[in-house]
Each structure stands twice: as structure tokens, then as C-alpha cells.
N, C-alpha and C positions, 0 to 999 in steps of 0.2 A: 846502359854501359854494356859493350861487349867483351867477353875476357876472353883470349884466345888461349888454344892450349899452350901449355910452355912460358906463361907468362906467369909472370910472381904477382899476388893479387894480394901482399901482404899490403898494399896500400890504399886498398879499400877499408872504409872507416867500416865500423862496426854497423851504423845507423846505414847502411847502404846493402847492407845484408839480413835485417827484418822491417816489418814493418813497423814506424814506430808511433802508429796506432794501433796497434794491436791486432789489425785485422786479417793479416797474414798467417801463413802456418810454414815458417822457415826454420827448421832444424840446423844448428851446428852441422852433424850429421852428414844430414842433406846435401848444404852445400858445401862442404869437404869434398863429396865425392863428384860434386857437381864440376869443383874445379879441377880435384884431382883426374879426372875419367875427359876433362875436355868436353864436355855434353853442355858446355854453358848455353848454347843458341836450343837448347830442348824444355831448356827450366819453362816456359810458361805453359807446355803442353800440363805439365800440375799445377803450378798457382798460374794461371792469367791473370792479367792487369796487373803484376807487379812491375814490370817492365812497360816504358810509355809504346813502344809501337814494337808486339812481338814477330811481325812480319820481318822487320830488320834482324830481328835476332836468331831468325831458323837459315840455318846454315842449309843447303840446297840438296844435303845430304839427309839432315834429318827431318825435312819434308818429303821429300822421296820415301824415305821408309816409312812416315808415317802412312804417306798415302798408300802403299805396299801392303803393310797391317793393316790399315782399314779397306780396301780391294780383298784382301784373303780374310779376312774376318768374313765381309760378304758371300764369298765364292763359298765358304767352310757353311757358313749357312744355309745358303740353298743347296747345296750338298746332300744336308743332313736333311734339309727338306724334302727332298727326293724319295719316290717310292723303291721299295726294293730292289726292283728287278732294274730299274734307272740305275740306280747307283751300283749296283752290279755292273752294266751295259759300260759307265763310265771307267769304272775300275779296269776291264777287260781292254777298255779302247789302246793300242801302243799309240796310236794317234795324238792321243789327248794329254797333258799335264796333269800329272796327280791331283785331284780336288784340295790337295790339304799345304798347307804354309810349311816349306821345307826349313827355313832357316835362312842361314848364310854361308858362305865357303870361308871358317875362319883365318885358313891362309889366303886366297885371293881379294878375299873380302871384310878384311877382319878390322875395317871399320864400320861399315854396314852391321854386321853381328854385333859390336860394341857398343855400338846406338838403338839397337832393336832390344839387346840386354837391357839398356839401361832404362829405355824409355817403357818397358816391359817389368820388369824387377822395382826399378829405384822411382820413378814415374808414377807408376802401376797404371800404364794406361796400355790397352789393348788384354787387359787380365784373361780373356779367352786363351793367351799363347804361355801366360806361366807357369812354370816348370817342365815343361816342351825344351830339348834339347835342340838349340838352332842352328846345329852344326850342320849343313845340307852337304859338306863333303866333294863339293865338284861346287864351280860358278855359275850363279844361277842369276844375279840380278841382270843382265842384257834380258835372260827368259824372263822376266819377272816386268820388264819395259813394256814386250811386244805384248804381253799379255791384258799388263795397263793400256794399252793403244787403243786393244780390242774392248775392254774393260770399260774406258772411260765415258765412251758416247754411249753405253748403252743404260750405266747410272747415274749420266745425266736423266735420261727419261722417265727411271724409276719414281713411281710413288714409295716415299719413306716405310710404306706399314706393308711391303710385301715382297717377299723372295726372289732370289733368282728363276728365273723357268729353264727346263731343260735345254728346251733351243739355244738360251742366251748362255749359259753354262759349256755347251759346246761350241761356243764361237767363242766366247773369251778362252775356255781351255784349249781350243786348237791352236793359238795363234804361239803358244807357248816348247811347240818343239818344232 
């Protein structure tokens, strides 16, 4: 079941909002805020398999940003995995996109930011960016696209257990201004 924002969901039974075998962990709470905030097609990024097919349920926006936070969680890593003088070299570059996950532009973008809060805060997934103010202040997701373009074929290739390398860090961050 998808509930869209704006819809009155008073007509969801109760048994349709836990599990009633117990195996779920669905707070009142929870989902109060779940409906009230609109974030329904995000709810399985915390419980999966409550929903029969969560593919249907992530709306194309909160896919995006997932994959957004999880690209700048990477990038913020090999970052940090960087020798000094590297990540100096980077910081200096006016070339490059700052290594670090700016946020969102809550006026041009202030449903990006509202799904990245929530999915960040109320989700707690991505917990690396909690309590980070994601106010970025100018529009950044078109930069945050080109960046994934550069981004994407090159963590295809990654093996799981190892960092960004410098090379690949400057080609995903160049593609960003």
C-alpha cells in the first residue's frame, strides 16, 4: 500500500500498520511522522520486508538521495583516507567539489533536504551525516547528478573492502563544477 502525501490514511486498519506477528518494530511514532512528513515510499529503507515489493514504494526522489548519501558517504571516505598533503592538494583545488556532502538548498530544494532529514534523523540510516546541518544554501543536486555520472561506473568496479584512490576522487570531484 502506497499512501501518498495529502492523503487521510485514517482508513488504514490498525493491523496494517504493525506486524501482527510480532516481528516488526513499528512505533505509533514512527509512523505518525511517516505519514505526516510524506516519506511513506522511504519506510522500508528501516524495516524491509514489511512491504511486499519495496521497489514500488521508493518514489524516484528518495532513491536518488539515497544513492546521493551513499556516493558522499563513499567519497567522505576515501577522503579521510587520504594522506595529508592529498587532501590538502584537494582542498586547495578551485577545480574540484569540496570532498564533503554539502546538504540540500532548503529553498530550491527543500524536498531533497526533507527526505535526506528524514531518511537521516527518523530512518537513521546514513548515521555518518547526523547532526550535520544540510542546509547547502545555493542548488546543488543537478552538481550532485554530474558527479554521480562520474561516480557511478567507477563503483561499479570497486571491490567492497577498499577506498576511493586519489585518481578516482579527482575525476568524480571534477565532474562537479
Amino acid at each position: 500500500m502506497i499512501i501518498q502525501k495529502g492523503e487521510n490514511p485514517s482508513f488504514i486498519m490498525r493491523t496494517e500498520l504493525c506486524d501482527p506477528f510480532g516481528a516488526g518494530d513499528l512505533h505509533p511514532l514512527f509512523i505518525r511522522e511517516v505519514l505526516s512528513s510524506g516519506n511513506t515510499g522511504s519506510i522500508h529503507w528501516r524495516d524491509p520486508g514489511i512491504f511486499p515489493d519495496p521497489e514500488q514504494d521508493t518514489s524516484p526522489i528518495v532513491q536518488e538521495i539515497a544513492n546521493v548519501l551513499d556516493m558522499w558517504s563513499c567519497i567522505e571516505e576515501g577522503f579521510k583516507a587520504l594522506d595529508p598533503s592529498d587532501q590538502k592538494a584537494f582542498r586547495e583545488d578551485e577545480n574540484l567539489t569540496p570532498p564533503v556532502f554539502q546538504g540540500f538548498d532548503g529553498s530550491h530544494e527543500g524536498e531533497y533536504q526533507g527526505v535526506a532529514r528524514f531518511m537521516i534523523g527518523h530512518l537513521q540510516c546514513f548515521t555518518k551525516f547526523a547532526g550535520r546541518d544540510l542546509e547547502s544554501y545555493h542548488p546543488v543536486v543537478e552538481r550532485y547528478r554530474r558527479v554521480m555520472q562520474a561516480y557511478h561506473p567507477i563503483s561499479e568496479q570497486m571491490d567492497g573492502n577498499r577506498t576511493l584512490t586519489v585518481s578516482e576522487l579527482r575525476t568524480i570531484l571534477s565532474c562537479g563544477e
